[in-house]
KOLBATOR-32270 format. One line per 3 residues: number of its first residue (from 1); their letters; for each residue z, x, y of N, C-alpha, C. Coordinates in nm, 2 decimals, decimal comma. Atoms other than C-alpha are relative to their C-alpha. Layout:
NUM> a> Z X Y Z X Y Z X Y ~ ...
//
This chain:
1> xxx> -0,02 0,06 -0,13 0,67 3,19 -0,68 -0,12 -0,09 0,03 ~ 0,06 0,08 -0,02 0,51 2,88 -0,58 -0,15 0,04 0,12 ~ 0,10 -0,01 -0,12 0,16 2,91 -0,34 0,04 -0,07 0,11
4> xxx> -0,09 0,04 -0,11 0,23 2,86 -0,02 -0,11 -0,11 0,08 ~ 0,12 0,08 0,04 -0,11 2,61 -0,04 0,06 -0,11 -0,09 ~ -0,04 0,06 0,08 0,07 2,42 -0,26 0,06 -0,12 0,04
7> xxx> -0,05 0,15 -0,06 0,19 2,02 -0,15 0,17 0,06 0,01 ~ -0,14 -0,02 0,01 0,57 2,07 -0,07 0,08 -0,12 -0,06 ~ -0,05 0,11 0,03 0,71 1,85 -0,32 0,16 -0,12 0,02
10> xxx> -0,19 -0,01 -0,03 1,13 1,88 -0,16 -0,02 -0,13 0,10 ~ 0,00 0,10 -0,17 0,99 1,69 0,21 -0,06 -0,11 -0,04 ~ 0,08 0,18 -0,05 0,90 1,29 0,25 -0,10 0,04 0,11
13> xxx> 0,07 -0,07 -0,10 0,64 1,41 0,47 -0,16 -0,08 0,01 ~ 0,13 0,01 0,06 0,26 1,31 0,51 -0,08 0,06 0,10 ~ 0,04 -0,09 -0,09 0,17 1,62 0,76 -0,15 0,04 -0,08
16> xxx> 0,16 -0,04 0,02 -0,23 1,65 0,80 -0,06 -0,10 -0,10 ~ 0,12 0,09 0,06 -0,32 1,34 0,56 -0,02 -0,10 0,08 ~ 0,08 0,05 -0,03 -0,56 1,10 0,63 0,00 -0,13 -0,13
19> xxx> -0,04 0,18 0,09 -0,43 0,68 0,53 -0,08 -0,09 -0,03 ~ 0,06 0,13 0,01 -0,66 0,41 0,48 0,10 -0,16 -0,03 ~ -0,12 0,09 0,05 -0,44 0,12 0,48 -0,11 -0,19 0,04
22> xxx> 0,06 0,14 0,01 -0,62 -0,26 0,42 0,11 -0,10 0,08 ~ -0,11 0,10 -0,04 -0,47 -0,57 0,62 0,14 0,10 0,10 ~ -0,08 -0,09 -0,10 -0,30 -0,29 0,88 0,03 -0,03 0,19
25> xxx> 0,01 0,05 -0,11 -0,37 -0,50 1,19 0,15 -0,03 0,08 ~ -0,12 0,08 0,00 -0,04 -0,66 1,19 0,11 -0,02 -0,13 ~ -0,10 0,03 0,13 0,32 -0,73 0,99 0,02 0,12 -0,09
28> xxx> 0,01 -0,09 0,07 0,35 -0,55 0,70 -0,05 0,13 0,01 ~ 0,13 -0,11 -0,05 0,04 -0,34 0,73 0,01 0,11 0,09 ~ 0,01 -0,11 -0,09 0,11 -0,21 1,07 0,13 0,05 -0,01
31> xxx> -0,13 -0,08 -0,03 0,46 -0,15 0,97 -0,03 0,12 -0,09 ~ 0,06 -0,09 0,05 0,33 0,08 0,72 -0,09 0,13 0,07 ~ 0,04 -0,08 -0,10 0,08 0,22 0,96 0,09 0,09 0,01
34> xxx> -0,09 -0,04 -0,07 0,38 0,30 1,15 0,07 0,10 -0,08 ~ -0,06 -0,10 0,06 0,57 0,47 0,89 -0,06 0,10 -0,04 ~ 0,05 -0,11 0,05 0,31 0,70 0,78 -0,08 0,07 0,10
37> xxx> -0,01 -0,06 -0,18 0,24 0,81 1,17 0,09 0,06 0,07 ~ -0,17 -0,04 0,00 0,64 0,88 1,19 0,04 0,07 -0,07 ~ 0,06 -0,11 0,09 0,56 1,10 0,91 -0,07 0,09 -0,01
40> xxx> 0,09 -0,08 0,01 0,33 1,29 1,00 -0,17 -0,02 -0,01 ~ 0,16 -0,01 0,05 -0,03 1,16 0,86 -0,06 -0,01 0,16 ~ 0,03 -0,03 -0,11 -0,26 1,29 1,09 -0,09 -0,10 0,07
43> xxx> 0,03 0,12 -0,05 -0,48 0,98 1,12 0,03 -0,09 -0,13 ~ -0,05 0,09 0,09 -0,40 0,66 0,99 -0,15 -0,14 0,04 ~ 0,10 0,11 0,00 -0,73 0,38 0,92 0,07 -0,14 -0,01
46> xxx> -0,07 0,13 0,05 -0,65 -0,03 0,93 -0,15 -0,01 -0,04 ~ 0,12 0,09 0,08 -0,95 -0,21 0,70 0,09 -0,13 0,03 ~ -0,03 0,13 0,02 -0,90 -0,56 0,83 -0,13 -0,08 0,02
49> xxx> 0,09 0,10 -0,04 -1,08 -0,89 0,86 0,01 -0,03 0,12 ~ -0,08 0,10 -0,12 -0,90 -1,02 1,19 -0,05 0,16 0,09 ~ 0,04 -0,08 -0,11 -0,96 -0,80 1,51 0,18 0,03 0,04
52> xxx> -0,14 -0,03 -0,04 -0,64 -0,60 1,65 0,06 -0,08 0,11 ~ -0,13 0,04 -0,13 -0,35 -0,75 1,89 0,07 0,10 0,05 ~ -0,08 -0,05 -0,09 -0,11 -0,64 2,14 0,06 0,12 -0,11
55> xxx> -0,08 -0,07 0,07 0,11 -0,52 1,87 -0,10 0,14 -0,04 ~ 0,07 -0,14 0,08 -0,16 -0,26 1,70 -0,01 0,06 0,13 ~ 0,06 -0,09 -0,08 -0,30 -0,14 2,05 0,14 0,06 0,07
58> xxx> -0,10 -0,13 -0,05 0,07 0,00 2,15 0,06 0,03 -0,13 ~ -0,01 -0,06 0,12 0,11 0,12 1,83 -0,09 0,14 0,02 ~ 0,11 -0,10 0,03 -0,23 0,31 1,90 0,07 0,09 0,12
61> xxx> -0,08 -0,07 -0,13 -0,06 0,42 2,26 0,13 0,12 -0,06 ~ -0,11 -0,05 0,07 0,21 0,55 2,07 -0,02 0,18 -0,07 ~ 0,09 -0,15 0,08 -0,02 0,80 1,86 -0,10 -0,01 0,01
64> xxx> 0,12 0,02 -0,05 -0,32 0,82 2,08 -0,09 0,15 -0,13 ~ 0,10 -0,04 0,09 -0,63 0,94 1,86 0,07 0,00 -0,10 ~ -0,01 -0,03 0,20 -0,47 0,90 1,51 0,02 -0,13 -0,04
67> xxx> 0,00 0,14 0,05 -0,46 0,53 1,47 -0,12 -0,09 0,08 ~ 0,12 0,09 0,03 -0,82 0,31 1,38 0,04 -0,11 -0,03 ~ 0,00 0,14 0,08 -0,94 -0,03 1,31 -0,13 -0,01 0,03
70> xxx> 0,16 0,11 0,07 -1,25 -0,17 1,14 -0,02 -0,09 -0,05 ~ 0,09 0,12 0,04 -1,39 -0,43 1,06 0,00 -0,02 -0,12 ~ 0,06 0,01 0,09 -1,40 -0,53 0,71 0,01 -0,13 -0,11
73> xxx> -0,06 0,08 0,10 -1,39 -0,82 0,43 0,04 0,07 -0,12 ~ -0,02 -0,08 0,15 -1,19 -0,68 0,11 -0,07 -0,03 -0,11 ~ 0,04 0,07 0,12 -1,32 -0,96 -0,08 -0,14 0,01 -0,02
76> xxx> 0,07 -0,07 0,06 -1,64 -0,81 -0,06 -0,06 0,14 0,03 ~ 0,04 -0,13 -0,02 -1,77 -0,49 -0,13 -0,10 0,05 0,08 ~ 0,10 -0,09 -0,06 -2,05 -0,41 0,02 0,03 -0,02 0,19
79> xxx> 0,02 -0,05 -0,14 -1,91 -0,46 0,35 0,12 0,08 0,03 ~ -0,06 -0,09 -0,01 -1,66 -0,21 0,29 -0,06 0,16 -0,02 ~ 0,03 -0,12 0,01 -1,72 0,13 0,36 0,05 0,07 0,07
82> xxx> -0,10 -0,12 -0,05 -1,54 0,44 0,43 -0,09 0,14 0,04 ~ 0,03 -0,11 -0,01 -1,80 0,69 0,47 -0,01 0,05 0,14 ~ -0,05 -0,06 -0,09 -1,73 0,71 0,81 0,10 0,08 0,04
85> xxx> -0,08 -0,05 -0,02 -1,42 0,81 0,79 0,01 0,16 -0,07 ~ 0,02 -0,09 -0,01 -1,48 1,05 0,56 -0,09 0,13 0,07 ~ 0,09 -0,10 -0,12 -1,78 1,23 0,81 0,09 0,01 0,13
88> xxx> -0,11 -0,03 -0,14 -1,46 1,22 1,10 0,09 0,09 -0,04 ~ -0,14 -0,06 0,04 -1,19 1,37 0,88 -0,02 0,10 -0,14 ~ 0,00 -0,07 0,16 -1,34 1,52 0,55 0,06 -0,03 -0,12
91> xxx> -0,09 0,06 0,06 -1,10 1,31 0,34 0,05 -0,07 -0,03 ~ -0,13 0,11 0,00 -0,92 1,04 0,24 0,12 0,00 -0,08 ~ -0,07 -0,03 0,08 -0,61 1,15 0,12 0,16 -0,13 -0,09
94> xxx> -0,10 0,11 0,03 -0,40 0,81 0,03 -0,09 -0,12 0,06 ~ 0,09 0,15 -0,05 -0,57 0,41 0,02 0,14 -0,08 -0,04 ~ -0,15 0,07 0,05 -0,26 0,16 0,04 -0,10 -0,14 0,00
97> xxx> 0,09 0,13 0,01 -0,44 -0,19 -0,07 0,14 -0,11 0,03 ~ -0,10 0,07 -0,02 -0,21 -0,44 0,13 -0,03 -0,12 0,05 ~ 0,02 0,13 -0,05 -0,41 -0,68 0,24 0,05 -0,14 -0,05
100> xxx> -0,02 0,10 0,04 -0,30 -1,04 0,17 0,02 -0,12 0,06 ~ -0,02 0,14 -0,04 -0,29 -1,41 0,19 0,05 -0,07 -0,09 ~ -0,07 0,14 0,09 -0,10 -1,70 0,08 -0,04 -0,15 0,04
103> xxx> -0,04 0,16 -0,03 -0,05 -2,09 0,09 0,09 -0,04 -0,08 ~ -0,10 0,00 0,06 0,27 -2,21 0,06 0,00 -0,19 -0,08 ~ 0,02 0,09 0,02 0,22 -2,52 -0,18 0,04 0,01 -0,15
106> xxx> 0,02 -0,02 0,12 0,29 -2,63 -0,55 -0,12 0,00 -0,07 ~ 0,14 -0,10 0,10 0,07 -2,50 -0,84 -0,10 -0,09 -0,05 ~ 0,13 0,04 0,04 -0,10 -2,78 -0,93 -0,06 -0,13 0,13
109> xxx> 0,13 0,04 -0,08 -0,25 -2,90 -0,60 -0,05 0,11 0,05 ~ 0,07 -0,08 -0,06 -0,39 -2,58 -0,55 -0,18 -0,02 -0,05 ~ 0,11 0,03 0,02 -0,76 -2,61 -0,54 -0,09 0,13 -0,10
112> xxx> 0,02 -0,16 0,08 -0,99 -2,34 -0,77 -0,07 0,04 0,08 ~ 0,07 -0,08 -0,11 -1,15 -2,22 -0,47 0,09 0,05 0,05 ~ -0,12 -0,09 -0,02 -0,81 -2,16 -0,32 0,06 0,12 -0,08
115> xxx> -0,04 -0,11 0,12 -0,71 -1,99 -0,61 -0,08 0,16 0,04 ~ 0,08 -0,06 -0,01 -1,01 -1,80 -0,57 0,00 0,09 0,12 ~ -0,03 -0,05 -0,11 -0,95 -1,68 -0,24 0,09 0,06 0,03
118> xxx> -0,12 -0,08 0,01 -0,60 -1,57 -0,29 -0,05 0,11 -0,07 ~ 0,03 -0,15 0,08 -0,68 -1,34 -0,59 -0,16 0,06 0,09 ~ 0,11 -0,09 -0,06 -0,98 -1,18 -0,40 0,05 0,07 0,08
121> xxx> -0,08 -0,10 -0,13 -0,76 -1,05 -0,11 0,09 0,05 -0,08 ~ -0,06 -0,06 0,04 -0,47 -1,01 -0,31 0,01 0,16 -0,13 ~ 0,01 -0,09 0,10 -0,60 -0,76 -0,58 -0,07 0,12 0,08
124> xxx> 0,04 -0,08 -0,09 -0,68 -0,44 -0,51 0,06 0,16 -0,07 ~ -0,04 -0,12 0,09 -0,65 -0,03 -0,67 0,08 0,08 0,11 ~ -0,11 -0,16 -0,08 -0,43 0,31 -0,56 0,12 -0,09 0,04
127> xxx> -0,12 0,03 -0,04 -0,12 0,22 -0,39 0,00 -0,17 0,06 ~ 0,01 0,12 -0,03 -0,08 -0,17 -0,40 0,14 -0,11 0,11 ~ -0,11 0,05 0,00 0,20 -0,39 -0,22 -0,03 -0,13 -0,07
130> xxx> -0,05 0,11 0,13 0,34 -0,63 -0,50 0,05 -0,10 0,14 ~ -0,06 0,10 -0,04 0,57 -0,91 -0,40 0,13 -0,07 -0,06 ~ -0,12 0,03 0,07 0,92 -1,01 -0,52 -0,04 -0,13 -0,06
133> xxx> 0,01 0,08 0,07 0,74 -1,32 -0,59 -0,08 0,06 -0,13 ~ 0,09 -0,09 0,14 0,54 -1,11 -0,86 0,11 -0,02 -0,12 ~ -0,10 0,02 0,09 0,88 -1,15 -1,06 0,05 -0,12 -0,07
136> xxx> -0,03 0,12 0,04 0,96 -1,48 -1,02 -0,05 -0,11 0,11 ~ 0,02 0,12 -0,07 0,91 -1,79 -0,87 0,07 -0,02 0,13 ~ -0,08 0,06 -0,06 1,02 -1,86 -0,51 -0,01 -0,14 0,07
139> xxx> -0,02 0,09 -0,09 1,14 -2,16 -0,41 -0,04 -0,06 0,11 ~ 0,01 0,00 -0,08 1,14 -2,11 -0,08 -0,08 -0,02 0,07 ~ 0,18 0,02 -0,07 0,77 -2,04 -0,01 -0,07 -0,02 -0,17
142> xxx> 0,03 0,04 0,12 0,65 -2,19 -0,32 -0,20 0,03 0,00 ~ 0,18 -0,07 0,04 0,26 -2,02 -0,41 0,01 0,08 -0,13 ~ 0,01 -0,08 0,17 0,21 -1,97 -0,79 -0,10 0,10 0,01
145> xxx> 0,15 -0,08 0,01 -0,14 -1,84 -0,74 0,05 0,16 0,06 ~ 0,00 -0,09 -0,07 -0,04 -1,59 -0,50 0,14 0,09 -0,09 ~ -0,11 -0,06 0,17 0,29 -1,48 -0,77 -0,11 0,07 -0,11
148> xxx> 0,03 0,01 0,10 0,06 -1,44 -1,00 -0,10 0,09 0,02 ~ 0,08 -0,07 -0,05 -0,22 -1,24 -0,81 0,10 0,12 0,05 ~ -0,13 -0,07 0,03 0,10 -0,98 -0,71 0,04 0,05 -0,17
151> xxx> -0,02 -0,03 0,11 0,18 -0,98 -1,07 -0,09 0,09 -0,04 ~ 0,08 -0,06 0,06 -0,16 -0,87 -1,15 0,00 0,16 0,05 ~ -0,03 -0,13 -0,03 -0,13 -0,58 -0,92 0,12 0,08 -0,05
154> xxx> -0,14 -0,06 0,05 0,21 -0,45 -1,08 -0,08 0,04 -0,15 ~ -0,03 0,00 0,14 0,09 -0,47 -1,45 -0,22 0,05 0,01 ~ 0,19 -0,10 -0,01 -0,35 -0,25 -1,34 0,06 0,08 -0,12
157> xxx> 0,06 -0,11 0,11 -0,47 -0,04 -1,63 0,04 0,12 0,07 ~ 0,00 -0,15 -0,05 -0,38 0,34 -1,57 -0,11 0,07 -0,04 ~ 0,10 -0,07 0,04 -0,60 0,62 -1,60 0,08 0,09 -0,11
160> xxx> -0,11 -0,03 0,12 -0,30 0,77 -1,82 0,09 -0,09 -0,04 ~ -0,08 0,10 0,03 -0,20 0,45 -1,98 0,13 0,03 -0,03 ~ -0,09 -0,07 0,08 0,03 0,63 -2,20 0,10 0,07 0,05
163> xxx> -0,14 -0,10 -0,07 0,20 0,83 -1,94 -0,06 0,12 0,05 ~ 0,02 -0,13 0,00 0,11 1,15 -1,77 0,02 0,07 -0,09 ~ -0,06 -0,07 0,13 0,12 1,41 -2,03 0,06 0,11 0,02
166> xxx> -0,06 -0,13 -0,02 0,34 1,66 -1,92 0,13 -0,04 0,07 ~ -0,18 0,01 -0,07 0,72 1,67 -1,81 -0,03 -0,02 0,16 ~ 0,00 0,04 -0,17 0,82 1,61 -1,46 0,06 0,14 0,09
169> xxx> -0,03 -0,10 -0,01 0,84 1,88 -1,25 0,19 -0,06 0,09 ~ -0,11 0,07 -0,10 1,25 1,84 -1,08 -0,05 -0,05 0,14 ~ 0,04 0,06 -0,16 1,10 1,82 -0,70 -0,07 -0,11 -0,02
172> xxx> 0,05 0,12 -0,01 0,91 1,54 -0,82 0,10 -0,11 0,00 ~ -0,14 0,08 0,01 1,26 1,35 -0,86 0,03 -0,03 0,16 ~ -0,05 0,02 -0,11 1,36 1,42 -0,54 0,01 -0,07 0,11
175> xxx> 0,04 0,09 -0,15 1,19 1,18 -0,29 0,05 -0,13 0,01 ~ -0,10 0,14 -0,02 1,35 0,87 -0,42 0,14 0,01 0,05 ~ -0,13 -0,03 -0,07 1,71 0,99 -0,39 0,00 0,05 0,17
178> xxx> -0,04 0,01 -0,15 1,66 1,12 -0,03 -0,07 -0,16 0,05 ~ 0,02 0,15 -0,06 1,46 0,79 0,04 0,15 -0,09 0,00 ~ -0,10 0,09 -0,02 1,75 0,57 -0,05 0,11 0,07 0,04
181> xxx> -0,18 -0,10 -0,10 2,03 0,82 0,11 -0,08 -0,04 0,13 ~ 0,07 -0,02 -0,12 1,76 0,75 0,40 0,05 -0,12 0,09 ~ 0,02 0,10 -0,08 1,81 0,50 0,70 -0,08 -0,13 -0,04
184> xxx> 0,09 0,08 -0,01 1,49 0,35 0,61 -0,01 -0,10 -0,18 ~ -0,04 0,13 0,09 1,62 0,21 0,32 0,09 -0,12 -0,01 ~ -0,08 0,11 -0,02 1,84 -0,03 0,44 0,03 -0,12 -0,02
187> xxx> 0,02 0,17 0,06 1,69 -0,34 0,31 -0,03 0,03 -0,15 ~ 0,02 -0,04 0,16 1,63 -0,15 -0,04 0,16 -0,03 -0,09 ~ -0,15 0,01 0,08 1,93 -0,30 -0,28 -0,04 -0,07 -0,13
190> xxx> -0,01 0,02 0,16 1,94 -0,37 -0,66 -0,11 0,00 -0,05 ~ 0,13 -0,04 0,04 1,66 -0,21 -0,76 0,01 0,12 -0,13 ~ 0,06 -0,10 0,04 1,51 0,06 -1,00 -0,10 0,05 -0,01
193> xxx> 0,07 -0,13 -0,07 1,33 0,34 -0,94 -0,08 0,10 -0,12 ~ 0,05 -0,10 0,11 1,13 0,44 -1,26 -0,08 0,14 0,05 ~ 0,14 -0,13 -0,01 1,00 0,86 -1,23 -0,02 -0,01 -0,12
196> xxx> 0,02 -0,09 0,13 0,89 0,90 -1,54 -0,16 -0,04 -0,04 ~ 0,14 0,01 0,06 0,51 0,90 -1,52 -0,08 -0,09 -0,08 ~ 0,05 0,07 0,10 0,43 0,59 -1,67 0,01 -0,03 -0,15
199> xxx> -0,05 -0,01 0,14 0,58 0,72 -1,99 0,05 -0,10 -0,08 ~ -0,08 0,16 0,04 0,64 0,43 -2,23 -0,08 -0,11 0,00 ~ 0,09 0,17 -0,04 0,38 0,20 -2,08 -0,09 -0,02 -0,12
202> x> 0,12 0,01 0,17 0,18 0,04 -2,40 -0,08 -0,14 0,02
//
């Protein structure tokens, strides 16, 4: 019988962790925030550059004491630091690297400083958001650089290139299928959903 100390792998849940989420001020970011607040994590960190708006501060109203914002550039290190957070909470149990920027322009008047600027914000380790343009080219908002900085985050080195080395336990299966039986997939459509540990990857 399983320890009762043990992560509950059956529940979508994120009761008692502690988020760090980059570019969480706004949009994406704070919708993320938001999801992982509506789940349970007990506090949730934004790392931005920009100072918060309306939108974050009734967000924070929402879930008074468990939603931050700091100050930070991604694109460089040394003025990132978390050791605050861990001396508040003991922990950082999840970093979502979401920060990003674009310009919507063809590829070859982008400048290489621009360039430079995209991939700096856009790259980033642990739990990344990609971009559908990471696949292909869109039209629509036309930015190769920024495609192509997305790509890079999809296709990071692992620390088990090869794959975890051990089977899958079943409850680890389970969180995609209730995700997409979920509400909050409703804009999730013609997709796949690899579990399989990486296995394969060469």
């Amino acid at each position: 019988m399983a320890s009762t100390s043990e992560p509950d792998k059956k529940n979508i849940q994120l009761e008692g962790k502690v988020i760090a989420i980059t570019g969480a001020n706004q949009e994406i970011g704070l919708g993320i925030a938001d999801c992982c607040l509506s789940n349970g994590a007990s506090k949730v960190y934004s790392v931005d550059i920009g100072s918060p708006g309306n939108e974050f501060s009734n967000l924070q109203l929402k879930y008074p004491d468990q939603f931050f914002s700091f100050q930070a550039n991604v694109t460089k290190e040394e003025s990132i630091s978390v050791d605050h957070i861990l001396s508040e909470t003991g922990a950082i149990h999840g970093m979502v690297c979401n920060a990003g920027r674009t310009k919507h322009m063809l590829a070859l008047e982008f400048t290489t400083e621009e360039v430079e600027q995209l991939w700096g914000v856009n790259r980033g380790r642990s739990l990344n958001s990609a971009s559908m343009a990471s696949y292909r080219p869109n039209k629509q908002v036309p930015s190769a650089p920024y495609g192509a900085s997305k790509a890079g985050a999809r296709n990071m080195q692992l620390k088990y290139y090869g794959g975890i080395p051990r089977f899958a336990e079943v409850e680890e299966l389970g969180g995609a299928y209730v995700y997409l039986l979920s509400d909050a997939a409703s804009y999730t459509m013609g997709i796949d959903i690899p579990i399989n540990g990486v296995i394969g990857i060469c």
